[in-house]
C-alpha positions in Angstrom: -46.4 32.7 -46.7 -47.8 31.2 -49.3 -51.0 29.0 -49.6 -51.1 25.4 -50.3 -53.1 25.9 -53.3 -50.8 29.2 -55.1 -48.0 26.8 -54.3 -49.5 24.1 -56.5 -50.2 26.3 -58.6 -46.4 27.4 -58.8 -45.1 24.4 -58.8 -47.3 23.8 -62.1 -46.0 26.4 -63.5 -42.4 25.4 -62.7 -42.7 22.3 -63.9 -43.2 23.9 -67.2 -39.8 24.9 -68.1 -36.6 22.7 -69.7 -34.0 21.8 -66.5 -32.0 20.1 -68.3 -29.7 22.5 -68.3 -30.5 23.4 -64.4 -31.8 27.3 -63.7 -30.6 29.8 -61.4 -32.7 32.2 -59.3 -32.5 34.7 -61.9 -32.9 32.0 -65.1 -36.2 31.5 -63.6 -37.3 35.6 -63.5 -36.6 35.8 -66.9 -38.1 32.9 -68.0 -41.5 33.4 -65.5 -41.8 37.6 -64.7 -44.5 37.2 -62.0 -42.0 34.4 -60.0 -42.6 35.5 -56.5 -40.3 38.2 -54.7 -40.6 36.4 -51.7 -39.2 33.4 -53.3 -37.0 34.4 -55.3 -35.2 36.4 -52.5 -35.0 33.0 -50.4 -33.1 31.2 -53.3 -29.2 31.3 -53.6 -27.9 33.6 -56.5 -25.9 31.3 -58.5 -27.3 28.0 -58.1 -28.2 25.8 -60.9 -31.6 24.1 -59.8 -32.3 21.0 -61.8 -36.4 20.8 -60.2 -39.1 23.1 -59.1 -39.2 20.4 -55.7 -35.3 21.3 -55.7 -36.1 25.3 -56.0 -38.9 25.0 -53.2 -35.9 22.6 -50.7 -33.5 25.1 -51.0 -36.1 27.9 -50.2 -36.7 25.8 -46.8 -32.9 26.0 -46.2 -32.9 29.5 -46.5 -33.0 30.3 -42.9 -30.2 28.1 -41.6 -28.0 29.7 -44.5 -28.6 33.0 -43.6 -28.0 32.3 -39.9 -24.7 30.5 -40.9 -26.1 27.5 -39.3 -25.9 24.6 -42.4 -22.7 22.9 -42.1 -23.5 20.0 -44.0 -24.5 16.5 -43.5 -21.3 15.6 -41.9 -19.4 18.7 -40.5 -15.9 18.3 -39.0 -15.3 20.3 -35.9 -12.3 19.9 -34.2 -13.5 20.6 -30.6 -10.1 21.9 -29.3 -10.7 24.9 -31.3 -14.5 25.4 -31.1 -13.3 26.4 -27.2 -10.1 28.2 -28.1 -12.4 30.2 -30.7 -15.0 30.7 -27.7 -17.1 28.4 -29.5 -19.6 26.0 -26.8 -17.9 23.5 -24.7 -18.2 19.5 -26.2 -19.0 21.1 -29.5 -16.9 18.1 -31.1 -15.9 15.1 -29.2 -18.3 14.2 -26.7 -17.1 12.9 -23.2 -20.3 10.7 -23.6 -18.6 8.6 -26.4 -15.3 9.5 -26.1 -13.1 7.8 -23.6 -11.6 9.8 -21.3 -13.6 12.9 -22.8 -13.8 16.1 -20.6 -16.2 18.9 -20.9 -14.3 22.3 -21.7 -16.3 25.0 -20.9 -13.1 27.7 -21.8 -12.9 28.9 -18.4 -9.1 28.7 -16.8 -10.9 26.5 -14.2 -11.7 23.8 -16.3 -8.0 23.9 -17.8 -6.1 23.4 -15.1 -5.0 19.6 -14.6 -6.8 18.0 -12.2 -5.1 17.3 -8.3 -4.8 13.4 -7.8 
């Protein structure tokens, strides 16, 4: 990880160069040959960053995107098929907030109508 102080230093450096343009991963090798690996590997290939703070964001995000687990600010997950993909039960609606909401857990238990 790096150190408060090299990432000041980076982010100097960074704020060097033109963005106008914006400047992908690679864009910024060229342009900066000791760029760090460990950066650089964190960054998406083909995005056009128009910042260094908008280089050093996205190389926070990198986790989530490489666990599959960004899905936006708003995702839309229809929670019918979360279950029927063996996704988690209430993914979507929540019986909290949704009248008349149930909790499918997938199992044929929780399927079958209930006896009035």
């Amino acid at each position: 990880m790096q150190q408060p102080e090299e990432l000041r230093t980076l982010s100097n450096h960074l704020a060097q160069f033109d963005w106008t343009r914006g400047l992908t991963r690679n864009d910024i090798r060229a342009v900066y040959p000791d760029f760090p690996q460990q950066l650089y590997l964190l960054l998406p290939d083909s995005k056009r960053f128009s910042s260094p703070q908008e280089v050093f964001f996205a190389a926070r995000l990198a986790p989530s995107r490489a666990e599959g687990d960004f899905l936006g600010a708003a995702p839309i997950i229809p929670a019918r098929r979360s279950v029927e993909d063996g996704g988690p039960p209430a993914w979507g609606d929540s019986p909290l907030v949704t009248p008349g909401g149930l909790i499918d857990s997938g199992s044929a238990e929780d399927r079958e109508e209930p006896k009035i």
